[in-house]
C-alpha positions, 0 to 999 in steps of 0.5 A: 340246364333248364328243366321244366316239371309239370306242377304236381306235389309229388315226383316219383324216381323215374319221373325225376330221373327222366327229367334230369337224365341220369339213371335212378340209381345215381338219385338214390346215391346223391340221396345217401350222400346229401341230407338236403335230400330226403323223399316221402315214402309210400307205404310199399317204400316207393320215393316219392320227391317234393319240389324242394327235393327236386330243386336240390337235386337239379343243383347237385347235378349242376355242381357235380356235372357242369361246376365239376365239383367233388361229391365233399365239396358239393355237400359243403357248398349246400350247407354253406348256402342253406346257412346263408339263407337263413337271416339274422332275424330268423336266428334271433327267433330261435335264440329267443325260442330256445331262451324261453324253453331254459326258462320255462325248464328253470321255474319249474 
């Protein structure tokens, strides 16, 4: 499934979900079930889909649709990968982060 999207900073429901060829509402329960998903709203309440939420969302159509997996094993398999995206350097960062804050809250 290669889809192409034009190059915008924002995708409205629709328009994602022409581009995906499933039906708004299937969006908005993969939105409730998956937390990588999470769209700006307007202020009337309209979603409005970055690229990163449409990437997401092109891989749990591809996960559900054509690797036939389980909405459960879906969510797994996207929290795993988001875990290995981070590096050891990244993770040393936060550890020291986190360091300095407990000191900081010590010494005063």
């Amino acid at each position: 499934m290669d889809v192409i999207f034009p190059d915008k900073t924002f995708y409205r429901i629709g328009e994602v979900s022409q581009f995906l060829q499933v039906e708004p509402y299937v969006i908005r329960f993969w939105e409730k079930e998956f937390a990588h998903i999470k769209p700006a709203r307007t202020s009337s309440g309209h979603r409005l889909y970055r690229k990163k939420d449409v990437d997401a969302l092109i891989l749990i159509k591809k996960l559900l649709y054509e690797r036939r997996f389980t909405i459960s094993g879906a969510r797994k398999y996207l929290t795993k990968a988001k875990q290995e995206e981070s590096t050891p350097l990244d993770r040393l960062v936060e550890i020291k982060e986190t360091l300095v804050e407990i000191k900081s809250m010590i010494s005063k």
